[in-house]
C-alpha positions in Angstrom: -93.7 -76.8 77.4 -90.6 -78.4 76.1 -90.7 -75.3 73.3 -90.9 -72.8 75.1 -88.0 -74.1 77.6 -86.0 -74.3 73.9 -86.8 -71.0 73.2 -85.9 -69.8 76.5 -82.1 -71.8 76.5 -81.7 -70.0 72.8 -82.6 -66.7 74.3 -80.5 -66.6 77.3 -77.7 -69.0 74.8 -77.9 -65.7 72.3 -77.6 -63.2 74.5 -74.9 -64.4 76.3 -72.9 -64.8 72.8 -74.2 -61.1 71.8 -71.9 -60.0 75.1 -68.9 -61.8 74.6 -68.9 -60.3 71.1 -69.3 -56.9 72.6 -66.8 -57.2 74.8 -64.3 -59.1 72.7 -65.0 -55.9 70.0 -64.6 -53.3 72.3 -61.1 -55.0 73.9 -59.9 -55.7 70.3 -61.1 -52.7 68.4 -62.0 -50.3 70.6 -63.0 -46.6 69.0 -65.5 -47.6 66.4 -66.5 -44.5 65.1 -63.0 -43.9 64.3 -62.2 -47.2 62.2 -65.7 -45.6 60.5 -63.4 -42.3 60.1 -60.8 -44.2 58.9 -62.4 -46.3 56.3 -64.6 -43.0 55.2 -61.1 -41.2 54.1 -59.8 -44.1 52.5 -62.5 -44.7 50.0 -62.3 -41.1 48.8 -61.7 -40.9 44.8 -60.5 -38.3 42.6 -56.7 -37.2 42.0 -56.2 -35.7 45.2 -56.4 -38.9 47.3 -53.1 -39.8 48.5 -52.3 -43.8 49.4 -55.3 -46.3 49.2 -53.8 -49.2 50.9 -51.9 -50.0 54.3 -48.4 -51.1 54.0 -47.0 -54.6 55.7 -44.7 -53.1 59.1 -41.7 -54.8 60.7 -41.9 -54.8 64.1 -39.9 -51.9 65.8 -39.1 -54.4 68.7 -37.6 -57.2 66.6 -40.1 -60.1 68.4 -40.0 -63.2 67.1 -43.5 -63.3 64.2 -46.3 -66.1 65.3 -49.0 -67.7 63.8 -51.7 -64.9 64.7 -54.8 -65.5 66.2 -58.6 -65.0 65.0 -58.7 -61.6 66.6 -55.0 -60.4 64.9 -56.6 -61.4 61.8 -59.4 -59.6 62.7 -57.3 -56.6 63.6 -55.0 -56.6 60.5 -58.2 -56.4 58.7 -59.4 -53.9 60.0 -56.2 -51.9 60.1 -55.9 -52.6 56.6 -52.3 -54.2 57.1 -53.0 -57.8 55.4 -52.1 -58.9 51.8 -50.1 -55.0 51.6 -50.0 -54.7 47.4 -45.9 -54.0 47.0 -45.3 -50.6 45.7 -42.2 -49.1 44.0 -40.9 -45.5 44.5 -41.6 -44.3 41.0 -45.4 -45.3 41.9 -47.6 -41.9 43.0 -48.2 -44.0 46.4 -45.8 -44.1 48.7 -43.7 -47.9 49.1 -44.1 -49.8 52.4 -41.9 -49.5 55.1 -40.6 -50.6 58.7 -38.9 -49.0 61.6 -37.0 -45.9 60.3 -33.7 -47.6 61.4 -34.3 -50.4 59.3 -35.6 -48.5 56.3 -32.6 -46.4 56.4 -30.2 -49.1 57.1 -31.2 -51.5 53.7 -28.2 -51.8 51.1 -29.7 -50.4 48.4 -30.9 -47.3 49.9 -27.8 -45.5 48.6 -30.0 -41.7 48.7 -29.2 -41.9 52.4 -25.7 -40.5 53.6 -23.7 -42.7 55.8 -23.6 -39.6 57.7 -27.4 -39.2 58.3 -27.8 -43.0 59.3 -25.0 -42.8 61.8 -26.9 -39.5 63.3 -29.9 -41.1 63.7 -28.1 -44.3 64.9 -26.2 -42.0 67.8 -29.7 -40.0 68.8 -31.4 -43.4 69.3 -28.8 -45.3 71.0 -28.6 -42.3 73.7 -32.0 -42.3 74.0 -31.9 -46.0 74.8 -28.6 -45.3 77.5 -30.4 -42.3 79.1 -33.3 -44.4 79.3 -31.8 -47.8 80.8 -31.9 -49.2 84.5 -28.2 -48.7 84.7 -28.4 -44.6 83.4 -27.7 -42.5 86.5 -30.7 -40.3 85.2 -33.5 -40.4 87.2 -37.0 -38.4 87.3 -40.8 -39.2 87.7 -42.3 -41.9 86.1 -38.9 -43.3 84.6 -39.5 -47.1 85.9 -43.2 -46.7 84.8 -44.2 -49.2 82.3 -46.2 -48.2 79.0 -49.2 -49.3 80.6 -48.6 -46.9 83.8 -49.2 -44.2 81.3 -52.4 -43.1 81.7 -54.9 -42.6 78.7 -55.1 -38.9 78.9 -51.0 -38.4 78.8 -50.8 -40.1 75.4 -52.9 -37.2 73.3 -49.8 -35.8 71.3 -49.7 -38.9 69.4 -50.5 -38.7 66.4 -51.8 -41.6 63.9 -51.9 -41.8 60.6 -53.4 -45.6 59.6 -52.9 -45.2 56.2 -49.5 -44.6 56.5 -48.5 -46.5 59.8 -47.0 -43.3 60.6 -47.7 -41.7 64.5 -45.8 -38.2 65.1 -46.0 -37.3 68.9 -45.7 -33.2 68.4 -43.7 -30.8 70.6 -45.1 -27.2 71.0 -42.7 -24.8 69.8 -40.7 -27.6 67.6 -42.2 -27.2 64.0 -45.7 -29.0 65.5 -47.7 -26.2 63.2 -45.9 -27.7 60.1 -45.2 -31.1 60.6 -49.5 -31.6 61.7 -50.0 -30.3 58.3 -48.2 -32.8 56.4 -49.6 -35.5 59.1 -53.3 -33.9 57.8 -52.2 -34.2 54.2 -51.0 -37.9 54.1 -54.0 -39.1 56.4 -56.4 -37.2 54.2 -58.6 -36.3 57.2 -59.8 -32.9 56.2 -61.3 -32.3 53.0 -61.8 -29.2 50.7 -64.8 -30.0 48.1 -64.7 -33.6 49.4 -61.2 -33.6 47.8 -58.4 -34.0 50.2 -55.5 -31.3 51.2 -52.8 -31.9 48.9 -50.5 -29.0 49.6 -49.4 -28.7 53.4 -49.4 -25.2 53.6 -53.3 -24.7 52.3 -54.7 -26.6 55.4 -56.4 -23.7 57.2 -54.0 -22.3 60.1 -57.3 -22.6 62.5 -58.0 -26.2 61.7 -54.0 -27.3 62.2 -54.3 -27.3 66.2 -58.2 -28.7 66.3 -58.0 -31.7 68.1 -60.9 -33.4 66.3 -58.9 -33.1 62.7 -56.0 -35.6 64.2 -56.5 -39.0 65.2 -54.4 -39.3 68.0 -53.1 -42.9 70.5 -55.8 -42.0 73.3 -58.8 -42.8 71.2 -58.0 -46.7 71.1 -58.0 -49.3 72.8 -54.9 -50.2 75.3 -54.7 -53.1 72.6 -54.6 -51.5 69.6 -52.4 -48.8 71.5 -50.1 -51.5 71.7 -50.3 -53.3 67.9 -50.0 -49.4 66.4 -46.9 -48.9 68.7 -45.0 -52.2 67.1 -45.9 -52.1 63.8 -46.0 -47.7 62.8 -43.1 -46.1 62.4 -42.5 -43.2 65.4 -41.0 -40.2 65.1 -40.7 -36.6 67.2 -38.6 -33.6 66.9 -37.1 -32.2 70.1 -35.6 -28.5 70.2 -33.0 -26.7 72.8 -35.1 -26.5 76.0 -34.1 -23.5 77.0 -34.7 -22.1 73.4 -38.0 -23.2 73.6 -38.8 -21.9 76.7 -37.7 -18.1 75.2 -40.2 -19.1 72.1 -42.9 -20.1 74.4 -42.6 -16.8 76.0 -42.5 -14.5 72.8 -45.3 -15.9 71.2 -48.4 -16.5 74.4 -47.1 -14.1 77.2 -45.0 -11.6 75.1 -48.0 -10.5 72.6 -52.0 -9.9 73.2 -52.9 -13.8 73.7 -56.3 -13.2 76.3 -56.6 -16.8 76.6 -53.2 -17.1 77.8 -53.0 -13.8 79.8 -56.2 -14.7 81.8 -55.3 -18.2 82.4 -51.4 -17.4 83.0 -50.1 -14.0 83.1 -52.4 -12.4 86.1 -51.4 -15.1 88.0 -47.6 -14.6 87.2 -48.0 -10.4 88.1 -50.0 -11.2 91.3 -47.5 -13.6 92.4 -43.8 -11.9 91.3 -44.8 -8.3 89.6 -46.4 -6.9 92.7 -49.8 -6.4 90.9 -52.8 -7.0 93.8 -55.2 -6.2 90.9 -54.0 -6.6 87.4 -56.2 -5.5 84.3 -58.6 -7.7 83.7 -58.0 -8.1 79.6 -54.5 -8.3 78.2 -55.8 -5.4 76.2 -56.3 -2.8 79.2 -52.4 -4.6 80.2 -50.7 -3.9 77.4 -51.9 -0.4 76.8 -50.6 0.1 80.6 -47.6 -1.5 79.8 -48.4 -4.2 82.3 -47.0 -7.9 81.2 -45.1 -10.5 82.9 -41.1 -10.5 82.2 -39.4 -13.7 81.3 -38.3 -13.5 84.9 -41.5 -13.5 86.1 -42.1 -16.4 83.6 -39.3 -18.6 84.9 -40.4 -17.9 88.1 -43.7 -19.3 87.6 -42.1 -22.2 86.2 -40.2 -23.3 89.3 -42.6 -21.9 92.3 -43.7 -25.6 93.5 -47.3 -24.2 93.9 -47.8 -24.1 90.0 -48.5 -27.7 89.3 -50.4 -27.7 92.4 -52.9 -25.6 90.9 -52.9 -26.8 87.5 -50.7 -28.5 85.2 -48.1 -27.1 83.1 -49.2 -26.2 79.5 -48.2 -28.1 76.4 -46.1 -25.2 75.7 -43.8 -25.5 78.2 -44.6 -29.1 79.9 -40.8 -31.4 79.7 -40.5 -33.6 76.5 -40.6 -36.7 78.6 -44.2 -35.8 79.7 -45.3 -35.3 76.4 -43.7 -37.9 74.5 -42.5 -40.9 77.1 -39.3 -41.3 75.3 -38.6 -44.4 78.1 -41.5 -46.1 77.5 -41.9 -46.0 73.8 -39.1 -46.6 71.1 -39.1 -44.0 68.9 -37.6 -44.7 65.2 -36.3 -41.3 64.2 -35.5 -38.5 66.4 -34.9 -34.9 64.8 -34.2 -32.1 65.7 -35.6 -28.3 65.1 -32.1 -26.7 64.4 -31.8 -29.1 61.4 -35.4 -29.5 60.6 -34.7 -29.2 57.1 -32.5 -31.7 56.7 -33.8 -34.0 59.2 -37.2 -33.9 57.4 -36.0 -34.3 54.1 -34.4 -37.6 55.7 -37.8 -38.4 57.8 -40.2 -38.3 54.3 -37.3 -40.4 52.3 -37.5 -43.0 55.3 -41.2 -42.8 55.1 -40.9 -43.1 51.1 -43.2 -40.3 50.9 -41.1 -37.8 49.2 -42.3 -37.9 45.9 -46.0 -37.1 47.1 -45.2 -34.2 50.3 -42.5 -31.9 50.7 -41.7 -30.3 54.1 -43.1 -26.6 54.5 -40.3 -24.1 54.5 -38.6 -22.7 57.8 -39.6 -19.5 59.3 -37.0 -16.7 59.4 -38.1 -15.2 62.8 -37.2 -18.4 64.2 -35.7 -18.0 68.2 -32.2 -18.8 68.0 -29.9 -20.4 70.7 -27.8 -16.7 70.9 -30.7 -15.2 72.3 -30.0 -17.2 75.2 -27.1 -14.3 76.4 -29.9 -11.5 76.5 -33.3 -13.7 78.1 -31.4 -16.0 80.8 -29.0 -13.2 82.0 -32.5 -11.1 83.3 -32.9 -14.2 86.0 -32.4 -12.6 89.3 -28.5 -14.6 90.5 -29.3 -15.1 93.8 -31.9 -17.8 92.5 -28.7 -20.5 92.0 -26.5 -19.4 94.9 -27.2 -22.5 96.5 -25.5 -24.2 93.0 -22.7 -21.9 92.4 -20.3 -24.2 93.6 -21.4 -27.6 92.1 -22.1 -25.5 88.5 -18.4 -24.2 88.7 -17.3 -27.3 88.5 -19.6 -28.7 85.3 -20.5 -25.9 83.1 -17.5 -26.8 81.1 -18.1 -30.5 80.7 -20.3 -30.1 77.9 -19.6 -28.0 75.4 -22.5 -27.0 73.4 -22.8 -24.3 70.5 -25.6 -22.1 72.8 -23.3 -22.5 75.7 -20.6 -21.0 74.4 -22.9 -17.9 73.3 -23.8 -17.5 77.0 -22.1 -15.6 79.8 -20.9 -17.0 83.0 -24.2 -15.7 84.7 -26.7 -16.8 81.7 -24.9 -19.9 82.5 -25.1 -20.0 86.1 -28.7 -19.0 85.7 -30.2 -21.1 83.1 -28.3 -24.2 84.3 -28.5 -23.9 88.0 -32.0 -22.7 88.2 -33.8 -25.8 85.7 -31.4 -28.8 87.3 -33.1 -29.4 90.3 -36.4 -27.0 90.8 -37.8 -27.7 87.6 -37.7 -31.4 87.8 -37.1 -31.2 83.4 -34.4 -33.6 83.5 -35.2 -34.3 79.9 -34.0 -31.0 79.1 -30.8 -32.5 79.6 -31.6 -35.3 77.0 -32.7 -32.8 74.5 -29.8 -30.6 75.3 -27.4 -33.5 74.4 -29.5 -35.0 71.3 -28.8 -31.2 70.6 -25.3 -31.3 70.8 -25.6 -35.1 69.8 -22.8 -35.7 72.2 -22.2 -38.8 75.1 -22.6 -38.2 78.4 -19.6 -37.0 80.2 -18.2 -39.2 83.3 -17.8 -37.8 86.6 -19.4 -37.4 90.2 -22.6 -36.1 89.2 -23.8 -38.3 86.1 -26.4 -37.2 83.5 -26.3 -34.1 86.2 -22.5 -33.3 85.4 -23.3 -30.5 82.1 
């Protein structure tokens, strides 16, 4: 009797200690199978394997260090972040680094211009003023802690453990070339078992699958969090209204059937007075049947889009993608100096000697396009601003803006500041012009 009661206490004893264990691993670690990924691409061999050990990272928010706990030991462990072995830049594995402002910012990093530190200095800091309590900015979700963000929104973040790197990617800002070097540095496609070592050989079909990247979503909230202070974070933002012409050009301008079914039949029932549209963007475009850009921009600020479904990744704001307010970002580029600003980024990251940058396109949209596309825009859409965009179209003086007429202006201005709710696009439009805000009546509004 008194055995069996022993057993019994040792069962029930066990299995409660089997629980806690499962739920302390699944709070701490979360996403097993990717560690499993993760430790599966580091122990490749051969000369094509890039870094084989996880750098030491400052924390991007400056907090005081602490003794850590069992489970942050447990968690630098597995994150590969304890006992980093130092590296030099003349070794083939890239040195280890903090927050990009700190990396650029060290004394003896004399390959760095004054010029490109300030720039990044400037981009952040209005980041951080647009972003404060005290900013007269305001749109959905502002106030919203990182923890309001809900798992699903964070899936453009993309991690690279063996770098500490994570790159939250724009659509129609360089995203095709900058997930390639992402794919390259955290080996996690393979050719013969041997890892991509050239950006531009990663197959163009494989860039955009969402089960080559390793993106925030897939961990825990915790180790969401312990990525976030330690990586360094970077994105690339782009003229919106630029972006907006590019988004057009490439899925509703040319034979896309995905995006014609999905997007264009509803844009020509609603504005191109088509009760019955062809039913493949084949049959359309042999008619001569496609939605304009005005049709486009249309679609963009008719309240009863989002209702339906939400905006694509192509055109959904920057601050939806990214959440610029609720997470500190280290560098900021930009696509009209993606050259240079990624020749900066990968010198920051000390991973220049092992990746280069894939070249520009040439057919890239340009801000003087914005003259022919936003001039289409039927006027009488910003009647109701006229008067208040008299008064501010002057205030900021951009390079695209001087390009564009007073009714491209009118348009493109009036129609996105209050209908489209994209009052990021006026964030990206300064980081842009990498100008401060101008005073007056209307705050961040005043451009």
């Amino acid at each position: 009797m008194g055995k069996s009661r022993f057993f019994r206490n040792g069962l029930i004893l066990g299995s409660v200690f089997m629980i806690l264990l499962i739920i302390i691993y699944w709070d701490d670690v979360g996403a097993a199978h990717f560690y499993l990924h993760t430790t599966i691409s580091r122990s490749h061999g051969g000369p094509g394997s890039l870094s084989r050990s996880m750098p030491k990272h400052e924390a991007v928010d400056n907090k005081d260090k602490s003794i850590p706990s069992g489970s942050d030991a447990f968690l630098k462990f597995l994150e590969g972040t304890s006992e980093p072995r130092q590296k030099t830049r003349d070794d083939n594995t890239p040195a280890a680094f903090g927050n990009a402002s700190t990396a650029a910012g060290k004394p003896e990093d004399k390959d760095i211009s004054e010029d490109k530190k300030k720039r990044q200095d400037d981009r952040k800091q209005l980041m951080h003023d647009l972003c404060s309590i005290n900013s007269t900015l305001d749109f959905p979700g502002k106030s919203r802690t990182f923890n309001d963000i809900p798992s699903r929104e964070l899936d453009h973040l993309i991690v690279d453990d063996r770098h500490g790197i994570i790159y939250c990617y724009v659509p129609k800002v360089a995203c095709s070339h900058w997930k390639r070097v992402m794919i390259v540095l955290s080996e996690t496609l393979l050719v013969n078992g041997v890892p991509y070592r050239d950006p531009m050989d990663v197959p163009s079909k494989q860039v955009h699958e969402i089960k080559v990247h390793l993106t925030l979503n897939k961990f825990s909230r915790r180790l969401r969090k312990v990525k976030l202070k330690n990586y360094t974070k970077f994105l690339f933002v782009r003229d919106p209204f630029v972006r907006l012409i590019s988004a057009y050009r490439d899925k509703l301008a040319t034979a896309d059937e995905d995006f014609y079914r999905r997007f264009s039949t509803v844009m020509l029932k609603r504005y191109g007075n088509y009760s019955n549209p062809p039913a493949s963007v084949v049959d359309a475009f042999r008619s001569g049947i496609q939605p304009s850009f005005s049709h486009f921009i249309q679609y963009l600020l008719d309240p009863k889009t989002e209702k339906q479904r939400p905006f694509n990744e192509h055109w959904k704001q920057v601050y939806r993608l990214c959440h610029p307010c609720q997470i500190k970002y280290d560098f900021i580029g930009k696509l009209e100096t993606v050259d240079e600003d990624a020749e900066h980024l990968l010198h920051i990251l000390q991973v220049d000697n092992i990746i280069h940058f894939p070249p520009s396109y040439n057919n890239r949209t340009t801000s003087s396009w914005q003259q022919d596309w936003f001039s289409s825009i039927p006027y009488e859409s910003t009647r109701n601003y006229t008067s208040s965009m008299n008064q501010t179209t002057n205030s900021l003086d951009t390079p695209s803006q001087k390009n564009c007429y007073r009714t491209c202006r009118q348009t493109s201005w009036g129609v996105f500041r209050d209908s489209f709710e994209i009052t990021f696009i006026f964030l990206t439009r300064k980081l842009i012009s990498e100008q401060k805000i101008p005073d007056g009546p209307h705050g961040i509004y005043e451009v």
